[in-house]
C-alpha positions in Angstrom: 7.5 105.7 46.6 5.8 102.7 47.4 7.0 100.1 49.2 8.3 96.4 48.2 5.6 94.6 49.8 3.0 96.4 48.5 3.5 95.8 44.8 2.5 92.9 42.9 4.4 89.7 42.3 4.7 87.9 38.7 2.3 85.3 38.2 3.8 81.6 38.7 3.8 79.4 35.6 1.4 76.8 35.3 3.0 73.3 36.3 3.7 71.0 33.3 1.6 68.4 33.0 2.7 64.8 32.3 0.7 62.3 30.8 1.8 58.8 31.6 0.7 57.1 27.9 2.5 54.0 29.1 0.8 50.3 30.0 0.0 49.4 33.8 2.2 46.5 34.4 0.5 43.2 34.6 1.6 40.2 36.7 3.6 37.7 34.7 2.2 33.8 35.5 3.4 30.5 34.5 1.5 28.0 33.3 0.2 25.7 36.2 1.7 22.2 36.1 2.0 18.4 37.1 4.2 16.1 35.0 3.6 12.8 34.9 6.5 11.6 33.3 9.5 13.3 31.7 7.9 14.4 28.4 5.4 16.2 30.3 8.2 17.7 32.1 10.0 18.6 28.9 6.7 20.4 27.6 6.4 22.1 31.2 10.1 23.2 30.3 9.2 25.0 27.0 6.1 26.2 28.2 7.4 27.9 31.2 10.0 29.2 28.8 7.4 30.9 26.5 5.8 32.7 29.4 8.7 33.9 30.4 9.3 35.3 27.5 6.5 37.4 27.0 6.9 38.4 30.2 9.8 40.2 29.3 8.4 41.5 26.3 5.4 42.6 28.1 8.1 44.7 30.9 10.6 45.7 28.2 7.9 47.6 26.1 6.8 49.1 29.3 10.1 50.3 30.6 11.2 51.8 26.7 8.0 53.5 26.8 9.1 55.2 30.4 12.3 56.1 29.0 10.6 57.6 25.6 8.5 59.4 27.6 11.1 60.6 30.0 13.5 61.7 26.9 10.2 63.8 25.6 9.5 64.9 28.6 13.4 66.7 29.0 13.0 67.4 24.8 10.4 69.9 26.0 11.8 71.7 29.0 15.7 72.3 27.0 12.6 74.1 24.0 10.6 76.0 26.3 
């Protein structure tokens, strides 16, 4: 009879891998400025607006791609 110790233990699985398919966030930036007067301003105005909102296109395409990925990610380990 040989003893526990001395028989072999199932191999451990390989770890799953994750591949991160996802953009590297960027820093958003507004456009530099210095009105003059206050239609300057008013274009500052609705160019600061734009940047800001490609800015958060830029980190809501980045956070639905975490959460697709995530979602995948939990797909696979309820299959396997």
């Amino acid at each position: 009879m040989p003893l526990s110790a001395c028989t072999s233990t199932p191999p451990t699985p390989a770890p799953t891998l994750i591949i991160n398919q996802c953009a590297t966030p960027s820093p958003c930036t507004l456009p530099a400025s210095n009105p003059n007067n206050n239609g300057d301003l008013n274009l500052q105005l609705e160019q600061s607006e734009v940047a800001w909102a490609q800015c958060a296109v830029k980190v809501d395409t980045i956070i639905n791609c975490h959460a697709n990925a995530q979602q995948e990610g939990e797909a696979k380990e309820h299959v396997e």
